[in-house]
C-alpha positions as CSV (number, residue, x, y, z in Angstrom):
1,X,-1.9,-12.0,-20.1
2,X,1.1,-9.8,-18.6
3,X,-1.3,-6.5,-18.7
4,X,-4.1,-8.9,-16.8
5,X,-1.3,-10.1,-14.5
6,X,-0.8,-6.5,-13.2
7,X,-4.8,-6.3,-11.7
8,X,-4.6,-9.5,-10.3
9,X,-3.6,-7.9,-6.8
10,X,-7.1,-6.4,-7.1
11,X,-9.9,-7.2,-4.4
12,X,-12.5,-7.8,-6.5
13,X,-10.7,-10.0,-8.7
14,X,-9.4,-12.4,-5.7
15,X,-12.8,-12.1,-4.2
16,X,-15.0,-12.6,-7.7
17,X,-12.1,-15.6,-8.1
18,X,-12.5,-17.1,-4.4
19,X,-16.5,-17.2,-5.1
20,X,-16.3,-18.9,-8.1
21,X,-14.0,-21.4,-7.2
22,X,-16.2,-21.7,-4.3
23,X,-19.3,-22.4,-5.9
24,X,-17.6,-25.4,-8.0
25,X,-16.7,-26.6,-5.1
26,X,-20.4,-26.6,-3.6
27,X,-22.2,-27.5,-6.7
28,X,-19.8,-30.8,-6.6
29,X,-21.8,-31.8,-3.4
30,X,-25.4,-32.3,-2.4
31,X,-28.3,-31.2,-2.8
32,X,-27.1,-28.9,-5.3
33,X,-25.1,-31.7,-7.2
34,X,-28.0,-33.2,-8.8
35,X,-29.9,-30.2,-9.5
36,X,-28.7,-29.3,-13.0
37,X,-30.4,-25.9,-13.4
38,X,-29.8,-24.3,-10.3
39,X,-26.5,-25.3,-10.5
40,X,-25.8,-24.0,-14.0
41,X,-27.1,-20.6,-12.9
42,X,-25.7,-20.1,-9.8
43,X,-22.2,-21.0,-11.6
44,X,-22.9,-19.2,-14.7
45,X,-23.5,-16.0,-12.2
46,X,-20.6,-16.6,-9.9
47,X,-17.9,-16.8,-12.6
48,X,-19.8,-13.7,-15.1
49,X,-18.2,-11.5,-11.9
50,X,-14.6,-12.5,-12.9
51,X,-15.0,-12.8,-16.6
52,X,-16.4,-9.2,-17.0
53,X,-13.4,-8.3,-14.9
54,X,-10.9,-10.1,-16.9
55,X,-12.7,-9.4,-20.4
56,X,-12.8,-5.5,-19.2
57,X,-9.6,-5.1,-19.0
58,X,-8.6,-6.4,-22.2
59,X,-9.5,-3.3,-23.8
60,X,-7.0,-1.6,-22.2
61,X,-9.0,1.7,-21.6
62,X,-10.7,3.3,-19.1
63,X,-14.4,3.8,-20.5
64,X,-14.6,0.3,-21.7
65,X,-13.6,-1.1,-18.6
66,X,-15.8,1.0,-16.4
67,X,-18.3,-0.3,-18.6
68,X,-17.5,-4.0,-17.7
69,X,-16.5,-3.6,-13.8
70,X,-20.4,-2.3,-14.4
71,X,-21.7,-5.9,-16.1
72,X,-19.7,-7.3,-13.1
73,X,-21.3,-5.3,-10.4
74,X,-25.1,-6.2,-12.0
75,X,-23.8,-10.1,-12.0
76,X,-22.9,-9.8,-8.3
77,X,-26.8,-8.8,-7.8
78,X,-27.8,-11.5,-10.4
79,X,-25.6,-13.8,-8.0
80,X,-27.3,-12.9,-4.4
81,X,-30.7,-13.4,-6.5
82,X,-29.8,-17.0,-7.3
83,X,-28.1,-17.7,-3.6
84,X,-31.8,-16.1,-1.8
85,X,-33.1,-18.6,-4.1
86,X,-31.1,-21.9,-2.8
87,X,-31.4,-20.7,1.2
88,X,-35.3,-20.4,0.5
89,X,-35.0,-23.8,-1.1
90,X,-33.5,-25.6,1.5
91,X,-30.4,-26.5,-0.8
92,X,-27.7,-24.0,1.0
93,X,-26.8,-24.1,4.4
94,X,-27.2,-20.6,6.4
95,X,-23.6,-20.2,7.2
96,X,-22.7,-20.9,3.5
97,X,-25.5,-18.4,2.9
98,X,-24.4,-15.6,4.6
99,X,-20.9,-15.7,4.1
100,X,-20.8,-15.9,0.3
101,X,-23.9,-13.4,0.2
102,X,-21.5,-10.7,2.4
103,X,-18.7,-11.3,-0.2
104,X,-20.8,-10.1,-2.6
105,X,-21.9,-7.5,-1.0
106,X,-18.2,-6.7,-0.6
107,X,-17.2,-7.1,-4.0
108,X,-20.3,-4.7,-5.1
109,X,-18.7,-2.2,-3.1
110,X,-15.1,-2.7,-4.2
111,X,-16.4,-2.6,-7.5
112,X,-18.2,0.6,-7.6
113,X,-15.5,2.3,-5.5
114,X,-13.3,1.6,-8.5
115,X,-15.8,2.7,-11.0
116,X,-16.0,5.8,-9.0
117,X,-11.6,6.3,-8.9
118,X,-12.1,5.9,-12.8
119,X,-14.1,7.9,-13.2
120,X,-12.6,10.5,-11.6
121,X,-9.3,9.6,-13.3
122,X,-11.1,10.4,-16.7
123,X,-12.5,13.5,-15.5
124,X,-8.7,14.9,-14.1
125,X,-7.4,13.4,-17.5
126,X,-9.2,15.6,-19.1
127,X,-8.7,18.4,-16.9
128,X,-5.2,18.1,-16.4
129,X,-4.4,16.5,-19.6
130,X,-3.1,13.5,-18.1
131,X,-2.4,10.7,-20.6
132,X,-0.9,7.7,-18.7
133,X,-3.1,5.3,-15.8
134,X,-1.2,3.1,-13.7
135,X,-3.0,0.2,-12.4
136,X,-0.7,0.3,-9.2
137,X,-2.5,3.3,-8.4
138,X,-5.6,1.0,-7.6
139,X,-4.1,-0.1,-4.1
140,X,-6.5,-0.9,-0.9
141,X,-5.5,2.4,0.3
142,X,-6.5,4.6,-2.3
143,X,-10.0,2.8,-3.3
144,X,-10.9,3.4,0.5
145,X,-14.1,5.3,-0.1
146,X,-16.4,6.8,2.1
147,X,-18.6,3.4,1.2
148,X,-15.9,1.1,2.3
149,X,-15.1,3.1,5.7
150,X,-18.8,2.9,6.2
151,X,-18.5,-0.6,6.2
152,X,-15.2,-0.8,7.7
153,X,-16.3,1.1,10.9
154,X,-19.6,1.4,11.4
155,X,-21.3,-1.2,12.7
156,X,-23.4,-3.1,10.6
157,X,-27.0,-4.5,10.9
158,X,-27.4,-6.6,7.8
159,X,-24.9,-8.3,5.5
160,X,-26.2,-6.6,2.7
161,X,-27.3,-2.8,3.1
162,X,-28.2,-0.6,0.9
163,X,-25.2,1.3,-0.2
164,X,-26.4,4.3,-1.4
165,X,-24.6,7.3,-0.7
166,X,-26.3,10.9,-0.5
167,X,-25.2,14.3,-0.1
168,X,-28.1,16.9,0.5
169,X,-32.1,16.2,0.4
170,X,-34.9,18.8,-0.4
171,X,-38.2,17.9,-0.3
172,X,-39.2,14.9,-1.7
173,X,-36.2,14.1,-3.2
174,X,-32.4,13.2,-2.1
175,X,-29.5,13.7,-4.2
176,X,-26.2,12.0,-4.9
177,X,-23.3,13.2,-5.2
178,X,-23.3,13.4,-8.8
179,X,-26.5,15.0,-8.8
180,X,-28.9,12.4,-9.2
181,X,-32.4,13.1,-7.5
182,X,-33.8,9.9,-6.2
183,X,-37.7,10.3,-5.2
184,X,-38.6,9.5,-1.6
185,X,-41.2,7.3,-1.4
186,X,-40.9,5.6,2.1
187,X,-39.9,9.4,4.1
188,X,-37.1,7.9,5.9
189,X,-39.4,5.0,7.0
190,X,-42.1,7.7,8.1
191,X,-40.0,10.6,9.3
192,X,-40.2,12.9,7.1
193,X,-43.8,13.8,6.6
194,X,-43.1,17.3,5.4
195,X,-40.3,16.1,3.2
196,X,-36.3,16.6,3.9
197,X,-35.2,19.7,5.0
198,X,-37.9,21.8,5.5
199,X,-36.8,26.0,5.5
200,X,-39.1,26.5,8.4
201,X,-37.9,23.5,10.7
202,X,-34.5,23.8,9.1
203,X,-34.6,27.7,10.8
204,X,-35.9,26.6,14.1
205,X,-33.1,24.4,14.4
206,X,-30.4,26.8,13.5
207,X,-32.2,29.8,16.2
208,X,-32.8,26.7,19.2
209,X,-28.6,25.9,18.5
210,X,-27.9,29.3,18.9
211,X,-29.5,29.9,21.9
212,X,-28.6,26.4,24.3
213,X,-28.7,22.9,23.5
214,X,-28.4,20.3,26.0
215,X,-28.9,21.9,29.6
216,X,-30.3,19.6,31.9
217,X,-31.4,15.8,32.3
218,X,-35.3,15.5,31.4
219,X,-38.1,16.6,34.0
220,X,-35.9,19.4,35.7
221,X,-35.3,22.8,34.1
222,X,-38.0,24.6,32.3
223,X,-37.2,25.3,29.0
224,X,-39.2,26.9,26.3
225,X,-38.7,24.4,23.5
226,X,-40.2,21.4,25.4
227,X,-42.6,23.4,27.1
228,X,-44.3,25.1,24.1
229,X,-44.1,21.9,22.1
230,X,-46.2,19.8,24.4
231,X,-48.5,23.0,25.2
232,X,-48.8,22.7,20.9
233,X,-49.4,18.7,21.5
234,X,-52.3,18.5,23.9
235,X,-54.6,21.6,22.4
236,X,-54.8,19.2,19.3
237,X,-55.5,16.1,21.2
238,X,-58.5,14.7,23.1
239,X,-58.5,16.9,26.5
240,X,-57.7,13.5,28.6
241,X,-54.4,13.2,27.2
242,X,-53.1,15.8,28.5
243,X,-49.4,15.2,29.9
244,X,-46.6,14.2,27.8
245,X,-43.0,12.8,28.5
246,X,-40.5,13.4,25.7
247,X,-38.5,10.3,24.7
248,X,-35.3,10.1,22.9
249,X,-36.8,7.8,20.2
250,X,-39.7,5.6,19.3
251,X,-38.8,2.3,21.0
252,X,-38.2,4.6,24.6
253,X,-41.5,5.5,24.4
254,X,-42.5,2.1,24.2
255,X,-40.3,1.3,27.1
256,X,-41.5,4.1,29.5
257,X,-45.3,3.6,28.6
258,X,-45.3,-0.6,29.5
259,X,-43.9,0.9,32.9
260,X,-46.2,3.1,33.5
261,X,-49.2,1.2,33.0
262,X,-47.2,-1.3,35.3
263,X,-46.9,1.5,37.7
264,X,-50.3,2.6,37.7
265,X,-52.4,0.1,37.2
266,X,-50.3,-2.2,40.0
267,X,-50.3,-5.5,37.7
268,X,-47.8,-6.8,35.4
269,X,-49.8,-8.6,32.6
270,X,-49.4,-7.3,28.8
271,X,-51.7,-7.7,25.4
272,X,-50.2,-7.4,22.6
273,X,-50.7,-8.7,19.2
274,X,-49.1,-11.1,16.0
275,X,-47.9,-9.1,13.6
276,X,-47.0,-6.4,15.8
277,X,-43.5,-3.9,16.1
278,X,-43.1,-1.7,18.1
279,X,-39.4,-1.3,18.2
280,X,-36.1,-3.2,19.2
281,X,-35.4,-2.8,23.1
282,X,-35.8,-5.5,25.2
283,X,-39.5,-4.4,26.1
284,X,-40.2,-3.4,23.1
285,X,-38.8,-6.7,21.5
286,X,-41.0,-8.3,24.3
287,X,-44.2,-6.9,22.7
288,X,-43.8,-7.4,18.8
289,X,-45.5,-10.3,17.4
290,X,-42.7,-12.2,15.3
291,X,-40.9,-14.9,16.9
292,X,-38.0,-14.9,14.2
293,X,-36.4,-11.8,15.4
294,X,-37.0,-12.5,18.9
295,X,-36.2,-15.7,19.7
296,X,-32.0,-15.0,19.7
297,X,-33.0,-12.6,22.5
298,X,-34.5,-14.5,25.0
299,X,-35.5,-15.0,28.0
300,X,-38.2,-11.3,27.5
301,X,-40.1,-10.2,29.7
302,X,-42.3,-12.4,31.3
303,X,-46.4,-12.0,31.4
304,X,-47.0,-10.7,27.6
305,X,-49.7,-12.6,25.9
306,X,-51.0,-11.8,22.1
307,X,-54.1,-11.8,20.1
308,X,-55.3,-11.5,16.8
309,X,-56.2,-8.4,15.3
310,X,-59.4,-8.1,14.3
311,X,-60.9,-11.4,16.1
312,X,-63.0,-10.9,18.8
313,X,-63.4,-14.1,20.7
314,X,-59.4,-13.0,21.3
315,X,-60.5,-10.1,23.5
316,X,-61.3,-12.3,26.4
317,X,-57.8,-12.8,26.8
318,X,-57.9,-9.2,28.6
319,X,-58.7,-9.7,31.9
320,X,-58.5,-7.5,35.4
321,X,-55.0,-9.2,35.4
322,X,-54.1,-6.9,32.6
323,X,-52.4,-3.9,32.9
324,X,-52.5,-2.6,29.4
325,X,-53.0,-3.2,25.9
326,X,-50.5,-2.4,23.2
327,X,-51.7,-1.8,19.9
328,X,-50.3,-0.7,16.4
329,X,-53.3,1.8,15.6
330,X,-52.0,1.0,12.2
331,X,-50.3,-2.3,11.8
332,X,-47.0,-1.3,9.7
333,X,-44.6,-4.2,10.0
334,X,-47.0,-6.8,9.2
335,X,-47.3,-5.4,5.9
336,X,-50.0,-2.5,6.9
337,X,-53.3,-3.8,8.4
338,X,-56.1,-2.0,9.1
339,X,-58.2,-2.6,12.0
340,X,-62.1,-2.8,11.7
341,X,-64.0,0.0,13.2
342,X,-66.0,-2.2,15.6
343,X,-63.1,-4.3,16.5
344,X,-61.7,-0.8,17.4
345,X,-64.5,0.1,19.5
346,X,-64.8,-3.5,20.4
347,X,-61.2,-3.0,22.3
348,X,-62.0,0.4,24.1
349,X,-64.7,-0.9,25.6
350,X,-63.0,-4.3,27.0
351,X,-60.1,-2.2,28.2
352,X,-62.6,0.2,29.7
353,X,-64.4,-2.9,31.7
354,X,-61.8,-4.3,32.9
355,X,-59.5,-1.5,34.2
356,X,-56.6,-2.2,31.9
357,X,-54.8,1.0,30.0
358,X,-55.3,0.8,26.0
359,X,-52.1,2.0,24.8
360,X,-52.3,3.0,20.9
361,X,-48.3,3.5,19.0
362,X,-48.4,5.7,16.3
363,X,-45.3,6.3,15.7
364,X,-45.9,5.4,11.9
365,X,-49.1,6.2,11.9
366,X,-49.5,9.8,13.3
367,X,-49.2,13.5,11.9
368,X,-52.0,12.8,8.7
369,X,-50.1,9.9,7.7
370,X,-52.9,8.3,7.3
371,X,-55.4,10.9,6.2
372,X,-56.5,11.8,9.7
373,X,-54.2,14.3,12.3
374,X,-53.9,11.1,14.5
375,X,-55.3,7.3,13.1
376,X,-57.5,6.8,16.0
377,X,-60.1,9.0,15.1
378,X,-60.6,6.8,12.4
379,X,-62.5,4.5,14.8
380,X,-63.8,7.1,17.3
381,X,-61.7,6.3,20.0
382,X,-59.1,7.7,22.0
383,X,-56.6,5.7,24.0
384,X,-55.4,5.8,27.4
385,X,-51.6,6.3,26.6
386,X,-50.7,7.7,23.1
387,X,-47.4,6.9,21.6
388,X,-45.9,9.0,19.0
389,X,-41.9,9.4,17.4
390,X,-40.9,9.7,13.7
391,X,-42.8,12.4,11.9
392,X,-42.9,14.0,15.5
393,X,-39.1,15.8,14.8
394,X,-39.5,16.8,11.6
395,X,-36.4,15.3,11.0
396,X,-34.9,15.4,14.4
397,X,-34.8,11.9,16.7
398,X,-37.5,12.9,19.4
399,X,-40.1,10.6,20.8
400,X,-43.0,10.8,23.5
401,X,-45.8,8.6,25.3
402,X,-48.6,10.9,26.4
403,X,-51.5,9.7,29.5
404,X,-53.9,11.4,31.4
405,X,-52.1,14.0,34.1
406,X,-52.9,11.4,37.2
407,X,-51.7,8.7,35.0
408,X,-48.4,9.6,34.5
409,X,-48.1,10.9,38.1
410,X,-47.4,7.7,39.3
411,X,-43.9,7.9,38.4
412,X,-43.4,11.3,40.9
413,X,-43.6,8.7,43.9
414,X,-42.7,5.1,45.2
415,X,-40.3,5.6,43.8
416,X,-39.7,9.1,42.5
417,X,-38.1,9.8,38.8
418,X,-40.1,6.5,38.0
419,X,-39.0,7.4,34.2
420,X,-35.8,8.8,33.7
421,X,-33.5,10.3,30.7
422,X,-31.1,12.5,29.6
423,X,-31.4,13.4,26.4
424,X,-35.3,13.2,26.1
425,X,-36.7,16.3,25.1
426,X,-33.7,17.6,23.7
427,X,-34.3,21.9,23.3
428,X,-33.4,21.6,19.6
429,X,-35.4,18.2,19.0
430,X,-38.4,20.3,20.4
431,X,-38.0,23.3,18.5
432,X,-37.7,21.1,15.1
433,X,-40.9,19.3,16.3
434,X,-43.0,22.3,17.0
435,X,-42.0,24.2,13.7
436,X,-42.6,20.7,11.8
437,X,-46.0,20.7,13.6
438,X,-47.2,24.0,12.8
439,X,-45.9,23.5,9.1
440,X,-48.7,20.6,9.4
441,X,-51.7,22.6,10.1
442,X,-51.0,26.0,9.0
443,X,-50.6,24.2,5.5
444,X,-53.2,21.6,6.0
445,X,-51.1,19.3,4.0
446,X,-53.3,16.2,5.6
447,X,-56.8,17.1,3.8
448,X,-54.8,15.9,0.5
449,X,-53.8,13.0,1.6
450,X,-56.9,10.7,0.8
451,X,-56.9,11.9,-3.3
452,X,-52.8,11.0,-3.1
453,X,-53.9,7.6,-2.3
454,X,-56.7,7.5,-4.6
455,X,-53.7,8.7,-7.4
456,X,-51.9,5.9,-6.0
457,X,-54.5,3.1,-6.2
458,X,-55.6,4.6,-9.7
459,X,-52.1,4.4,-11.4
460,X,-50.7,0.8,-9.8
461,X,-52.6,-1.2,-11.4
462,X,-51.0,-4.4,-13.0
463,X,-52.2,-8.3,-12.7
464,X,-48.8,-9.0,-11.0
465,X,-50.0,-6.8,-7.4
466,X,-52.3,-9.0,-5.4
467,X,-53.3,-6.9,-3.7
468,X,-52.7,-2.7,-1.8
469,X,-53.5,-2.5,1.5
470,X,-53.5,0.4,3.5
471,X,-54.8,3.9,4.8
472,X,-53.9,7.6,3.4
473,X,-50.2,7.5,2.3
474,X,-49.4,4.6,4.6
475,X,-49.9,1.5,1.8
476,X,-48.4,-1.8,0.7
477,X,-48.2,-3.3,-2.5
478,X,-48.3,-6.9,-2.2
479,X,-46.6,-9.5,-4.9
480,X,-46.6,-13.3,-5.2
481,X,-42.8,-13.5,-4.0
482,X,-40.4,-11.9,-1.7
483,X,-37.6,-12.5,-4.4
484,X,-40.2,-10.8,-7.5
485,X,-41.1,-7.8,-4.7
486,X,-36.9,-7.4,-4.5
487,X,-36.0,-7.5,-7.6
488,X,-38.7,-4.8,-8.6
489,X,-37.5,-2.7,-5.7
490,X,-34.1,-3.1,-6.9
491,X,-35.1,-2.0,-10.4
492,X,-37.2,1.1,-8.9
493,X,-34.3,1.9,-6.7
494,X,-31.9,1.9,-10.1
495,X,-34.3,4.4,-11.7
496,X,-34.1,6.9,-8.9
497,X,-37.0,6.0,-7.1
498,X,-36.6,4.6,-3.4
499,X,-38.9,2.3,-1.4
500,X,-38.6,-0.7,0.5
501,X,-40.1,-4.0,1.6
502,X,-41.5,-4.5,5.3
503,X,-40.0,-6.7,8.2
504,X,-42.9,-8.9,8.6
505,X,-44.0,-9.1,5.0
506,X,-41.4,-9.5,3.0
507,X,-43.5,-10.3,-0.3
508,X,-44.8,-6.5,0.0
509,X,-43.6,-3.0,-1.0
510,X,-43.6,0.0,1.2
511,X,-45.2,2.9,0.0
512,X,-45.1,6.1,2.3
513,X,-44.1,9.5,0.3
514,X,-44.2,12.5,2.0
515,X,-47.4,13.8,2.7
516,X,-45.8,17.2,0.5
517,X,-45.4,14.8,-2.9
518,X,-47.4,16.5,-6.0
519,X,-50.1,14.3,-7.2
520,X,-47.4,14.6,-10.5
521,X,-44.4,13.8,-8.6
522,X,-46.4,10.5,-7.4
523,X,-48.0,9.6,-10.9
524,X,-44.1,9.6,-12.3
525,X,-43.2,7.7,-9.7
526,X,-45.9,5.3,-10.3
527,X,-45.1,5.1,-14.1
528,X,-42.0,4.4,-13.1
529,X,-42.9,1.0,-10.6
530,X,-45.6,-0.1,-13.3
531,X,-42.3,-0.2,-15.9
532,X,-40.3,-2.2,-13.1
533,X,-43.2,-4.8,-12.6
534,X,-44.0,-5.1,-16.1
535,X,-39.9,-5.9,-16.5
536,X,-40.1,-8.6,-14.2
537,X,-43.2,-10.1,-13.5
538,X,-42.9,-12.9,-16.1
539,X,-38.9,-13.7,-14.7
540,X,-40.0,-15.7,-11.7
């Protein structure tokens, strides 16, 4: 007990001690009191956190230990299993939730910071030929990692991220700092079409830094970045969208194109549809279609009705009230939808009749994510406002909303600089777009795209997935539960291979490689999912 006594000033043994002794404490009071099962697991997982800490230790060596701080880490995740599964049952209050889920989280991350100083003990052991280990060693100060000062000081937007820590990326892969290559399969969320780090974008970066960066607030100087990138932008595009405004991000183009079809169109009504996402700005937040992650953010702004995609009757709701119609061309949050080709049409033409400006946002869904340069010639279309960000930098955080010339000209007057911003545009954001762009056609990666998600479809097969949904390299696997389509995540993300589930449907996975994945790279990946379901479809 005396060695034990020494690592009791350890975090994670006060905190793996404080949980269990609170979850005695809640499983003494109702509901939980008279549910016998849960109870017995969510104890059973609460106090394997300290008894793999205290048993570890007991063999009084390094190797073993690490071993066990690793059993302990795993029942930490076993733990935050069994908690989602009380908060979705009613029988744990949110703030009970929360708080004992983020000191978890916390001892995770204690944990593997101390696996990772013992690790590196062994390894200078051995280099050095050091033979002694002093547990006081182990202070707060010394485990602070670059994983704890990531959650120390940089603002957080979950109680539970992701943790991971990465040093370089190459392609379709991103490496840890012990070498590890973990496989890409979401592309950053649907940046990086042409993988990470690019040579030819990477280049264009490094000549645009070393000739200016940041000169001038948007709209003013002419500068050769910007100006070639958007000359690059419309010779690909129908001819009627023809001006573009660089944005700093996504979400800003969102925000400046609502204004403008404001602006232009001289009403202040907006369509837009359940499901939707179209960012997190306060316009932007106005527009998406999920009341959960909206509703601590009111009052909006005012006038924004929404429809159902793909029912028609709903399309009355567009009236010569309207001024626009905002549209994922490709629904992504909502678990990727697919409009219907005469819905589509269906749209255009109701816009078209009653003066209101279709806007379509692919910010997901352009650059042959979906097997097509843009997703609206899918249906034959073309909008009045395009909206475009992500793949659009190759990397680098640029965004834009492109109109018709005498459409956007309504922010030059009553009043001028209708659409204003600094950093919009940036030179080097421009010069990594237009490399990233030409890297697209010249090595017309999309024509590949629709056998990568015929590989896909062919090699995720399993009675567990209901059903996969989706367009080109833009898909979603859908299971029966959000807790079975975490846990297989989990596992995937354990064997190196990284996806993700989707805001508004949390029961599905998110599959987006890079559109540069080899169809071999994507069956091993797929080998490698089929292993994870088949490992836990029968647990829940």
């Amino acid at each position: 007990m005396s060695k034990f006594n020494k690592f009791e000033d350890l975090d994670i043994w006060k905190i793996a001690v404080s949980i269990a002794i609170d979850v005695y404490l809640l499983c003494d009071s109702e509901p939980l009191k008279s549910d016998w099962g849960m109870k017995d697991q969510i104890r059973r997982a609460a106090c394997s956190m300290s008894d793999n800490i205290a048993e570890g230790f007991e063999y009084n060596n390094n190797p073993d230990f690490i071993r066990y701080l690793n059993y302990a880490k795993g029942s930490s995740g076993e733990f935050r299993n069994k908690l989602f599964i009380l908060s979705q049952a009613g029988k744990l209050d949110t703030v009970v939730y929360e708080t004992l889920y983020a000191r978890s989280v916390e001892f995770s991350s204690k944990t593997k910071s101390l696996i990772d100083y013992l690790k590196k003990f062994e390894a200078d052991k051995k280099k050095n030929n050091i033979t002694t280990f002093q547990p006081s060693n182990l202070t707060t100060t010394s485990m602070l990692t670059l994983r704890q000062l990531f959650l120390n000081n940089n603002a957080q937007t979950t109680h539970f991220p992701l943790l991971l820590e990465f040093e370089r990326a190459q392609g379709v892969y991103i490496y840890d700092e012990a070498g590890n290559a973990y496989t890409d399969l979401i592309s950053g969320i649907g940046v990086s079409n042409l993988g990470h780090s690019n040579p030819k974008v990477v280049q264009a970066v490094k000549d645009q830094v070393d000739k200016y960066m940041h000169l001038m607030v948007y709209g003013e100087y002419v500068q050769t970045p910007q100006v070639r990138f958007a000359e690059k932008l419309v010779s690909i595009l129908p001819k009627t969208l023809n001006s573009v405004y660089f944005t700093n991000s996504g979400s800003e183009a969102v925000e400046g194109a609502l204004k403008l079809a404001k602006r232009f169109t001289g009403r202040h009504q907006v369509v837009a549809f359940h499901g939707s996402y179209h960012g997190s700005t306060h316009g932007a937040l106005s527009v998406m279609g999920n009341e959960e992650y909206k509703q601590a953010y009111r009052p909006l702004l005012p006038g924004v009705n929404f429809i159902s995609l793909n029912n028609l009757p709903d399309l009355e709701l567009i009236t010569r009230q309207t001024a626009c119609v905002i549209l994922e061309t490709v629904q992504g949050e909502a678990g990727i939808r697919v409009p219907h080709t005469a819905y589509m049409q269906a749209l255009r033409a109701r816009c078209t009749e009653v003066g209101a400006l279709l806007i379509l946002d692919e910010i997901q869904a352009a650059f042959g994510r979906t097997g097509q340069l843009f997703a609206f010639k899918h249906f034959n279309i073309v909008p009045d406002i395009l909206l475009l960000a992500k793949a659009l930098g190759g990397g680098m955080p640029v965004g834009a909303f492109i109109a018709p010339v005498d459409v956007m000209s309504a922010f030059k007057e009553n009043p001028i600089l209708g659409h204003i911003t600094t950093f919009g545009g940036h030179p080097v954001c421009c010069a990594a777009g237009l490399a990233a762009l030409e890297v697209l056609l010249e090595e017309n990666l999309v024509a590949a795209v629709a056998e990568k998600e015929a590989i896909i479809r062919k090699h995720l097969v399993h009675p567990a997935i209901k059903e996969i949904r989706g367009i080109g390299l833009m898909l979603a696997v859908e299971f029966e539960s959000f807790e079975l389509n975490k846990k297989i995540i989990d596992t995937c993300i354990e064997n190196h291979i990284i996806t993700d589930w989707f805001l508004h449907c949390s029961n599905s996975m998110r599959l987006a490689p890079p559109l540069v994945i080899s169809n071999t790279q994507l069956i091993n990946a797929c080998n490698i999912i089929i292993k994870a379901i088949e490992f836990h479809a029968d647990t829940v």
